[in-house]
N, C-alpha and C positions, 0 to 999 in steps of 0.2 A: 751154424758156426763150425760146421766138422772142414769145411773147406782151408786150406791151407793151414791148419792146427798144427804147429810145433809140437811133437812128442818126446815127453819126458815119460819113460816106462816106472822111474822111479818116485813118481806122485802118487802113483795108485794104492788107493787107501788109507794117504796120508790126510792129516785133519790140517788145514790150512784157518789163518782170521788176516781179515783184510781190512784196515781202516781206510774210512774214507770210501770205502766197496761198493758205495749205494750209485756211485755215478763216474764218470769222464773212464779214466787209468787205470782208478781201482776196481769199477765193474766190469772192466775188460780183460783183469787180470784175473777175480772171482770166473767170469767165462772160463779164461785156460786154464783153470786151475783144476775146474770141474770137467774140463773137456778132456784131462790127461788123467781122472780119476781121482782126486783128490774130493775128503768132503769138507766144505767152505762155510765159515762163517761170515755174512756179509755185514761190517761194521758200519753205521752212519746215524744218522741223526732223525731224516725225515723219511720215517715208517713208510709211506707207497712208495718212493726210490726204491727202498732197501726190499719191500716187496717185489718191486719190477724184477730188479736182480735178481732174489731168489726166484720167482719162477720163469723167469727166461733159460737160469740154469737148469731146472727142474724137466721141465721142456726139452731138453736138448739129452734128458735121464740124467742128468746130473744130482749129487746130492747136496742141498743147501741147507741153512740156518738163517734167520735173520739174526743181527747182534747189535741191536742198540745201543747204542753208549755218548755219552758226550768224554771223548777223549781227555780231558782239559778235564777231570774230575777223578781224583784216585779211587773214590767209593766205585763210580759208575763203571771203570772198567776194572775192577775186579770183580765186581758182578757180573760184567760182558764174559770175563775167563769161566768164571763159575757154569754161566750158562751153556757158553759154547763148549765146555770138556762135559757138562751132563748130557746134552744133546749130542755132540760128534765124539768125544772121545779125546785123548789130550793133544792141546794142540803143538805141534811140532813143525810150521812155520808162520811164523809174523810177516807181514807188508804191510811196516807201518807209514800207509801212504799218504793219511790225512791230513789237512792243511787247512789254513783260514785266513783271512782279513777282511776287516771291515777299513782298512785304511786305502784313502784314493792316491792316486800320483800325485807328484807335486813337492815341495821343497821340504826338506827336513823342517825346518823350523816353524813352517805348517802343521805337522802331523801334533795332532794331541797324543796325552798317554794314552787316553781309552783305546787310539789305533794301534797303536805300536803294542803297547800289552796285549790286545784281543791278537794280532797276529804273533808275535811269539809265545803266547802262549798257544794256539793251533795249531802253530807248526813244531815249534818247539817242544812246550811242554806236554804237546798230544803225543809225541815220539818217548817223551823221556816215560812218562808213566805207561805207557802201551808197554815199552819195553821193560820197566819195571818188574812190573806184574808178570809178564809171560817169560821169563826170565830163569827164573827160578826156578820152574817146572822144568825147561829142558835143562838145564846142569841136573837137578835130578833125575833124568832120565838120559843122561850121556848126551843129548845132540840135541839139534834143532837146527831151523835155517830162520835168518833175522835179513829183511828188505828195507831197505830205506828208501826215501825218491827224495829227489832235489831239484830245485829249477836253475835251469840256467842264468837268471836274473842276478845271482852274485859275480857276475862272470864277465856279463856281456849287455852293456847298456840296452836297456828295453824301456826304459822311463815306467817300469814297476814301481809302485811306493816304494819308500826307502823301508820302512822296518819288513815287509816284504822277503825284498831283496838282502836283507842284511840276515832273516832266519832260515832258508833253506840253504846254507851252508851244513847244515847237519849232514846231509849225504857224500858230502864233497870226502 
């Protein structure tokens, strides 16, 4: 991974949490993060992902954390904070990049609640309480950096489900 690495000199030894970190965007952003010196929390759900991540960082000298949490749960991720500032130290960037649906394509008027909720609440309400919680520690410590990710499916017809395409307008 050292091959065409973007260097930020100012990551170095900063404590980074990544939701959603265990796979696609967010384990590739966990990589640069630890590839610019940064020590990473890798947030997700299913434990071996979230392992692979960490030690592929590890691997490369990087230093990782695993950070379990179900986003979509205020308890679970303030435990995920708790753990990650005991293990790395306090964290001073978020990328809250995590996301969900269980809803398929197809007509509004098809989509149950269960889809439409399970997907606003992963994209949405995984961002609002991720940022909740971490929040508060950078105003008291003067700074932090806060990521969002968005897809382009509010944007530009992709035949995405609709509550989908209707919650990652959060980044926008």
């Amino acid at each position: 991974m050292t091959e065409n690495v973007p260097t930020y000199p100012d990551l170095q030894g900063k404590v980074a949490l990544v939701t959603g970190g265990s796979g696609g965007i967010g384990a590739a952003t966990c990589r640069l993060l630890a590839a610019n010196g940064a020590k990473v929390a890798v947030n997700g759900r299913d434990e071996d992902r979230i392992g692979a991540t960490v030690e592929a960082i590890r691997a490369e000298g990087g230093e990782a954390e695993g950070a379990p949490a179900d986003c979509t749960d205020l308890a679970a991720v303030e435990g995920m904070r708790r753990r990650a500032e005991e293990e790395l130290g306090p964290v001073g960037i978020v990328a809250a990049f995590v996301g969900g649906s269980r809803a398929r394509p197809g007509p509004l008027a098809q989509t149950t609640e269960e889809d439409w909720h399970s997907t606003v609440d992963g994209s949405l309400t995984a961002t609002f309480l991720t940022l909740k919680v971490f929040l508060p520690g950078m105003t008291e410590r003067g700074g932090g950096s806060v990521v969002t990710m968005a897809s382009s499916a509010a944007r530009v017809p992709t035949g995405a489900p609709v509550p989908y395409a209707a919650a990652p307008r959060r980044g926008s």
